[in-house]
N, C-alpha and C positions, 0 to 999 in steps of 0.2 A: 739720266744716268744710264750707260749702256751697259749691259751684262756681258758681253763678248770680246773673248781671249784675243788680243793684237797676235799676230803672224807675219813669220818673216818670211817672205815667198823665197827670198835667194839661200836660205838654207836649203843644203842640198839632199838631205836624208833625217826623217824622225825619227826612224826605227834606224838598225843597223841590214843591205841588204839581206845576207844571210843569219836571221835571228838565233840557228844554232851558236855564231861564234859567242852568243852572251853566255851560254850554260857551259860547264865543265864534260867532257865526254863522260862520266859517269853518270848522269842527273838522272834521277827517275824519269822526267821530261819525256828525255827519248823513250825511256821503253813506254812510257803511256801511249805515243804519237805512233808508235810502230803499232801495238795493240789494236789501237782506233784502225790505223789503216787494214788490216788484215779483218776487221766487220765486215760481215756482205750487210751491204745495202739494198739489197734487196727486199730485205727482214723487214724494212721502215717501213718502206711503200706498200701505198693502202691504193687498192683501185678505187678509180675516176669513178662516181656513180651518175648517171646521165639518165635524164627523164621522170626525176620522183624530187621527194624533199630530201 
């Protein structure tokens, strides 16, 4: 018995292109997605350590 979900290759989209058109222009969503973007990602990044454990 196999465990894996059948696919139809000729369908043309699983998500919708632009995912905004599923939320409402007010949805917290966006202002989350705006927040994230405006993080400097600099802050994550840990330097490469080379030559030890």
């Amino acid at each position: 018995m196999s465990s894996f979900i059948p696919s139809d290759r000729s369908q043309p989209y699983l998500l919708p292109p632009d995912l905004k058109s599923w939320l409402p222009a007010d949805d917290m969503a966006h202002f989350i997605v705006a927040a994230v973007e405006r993080v400097p990602m600099s802050a994550f990044c840990v330097p490469v350590r080379t030559g030890g454990k």
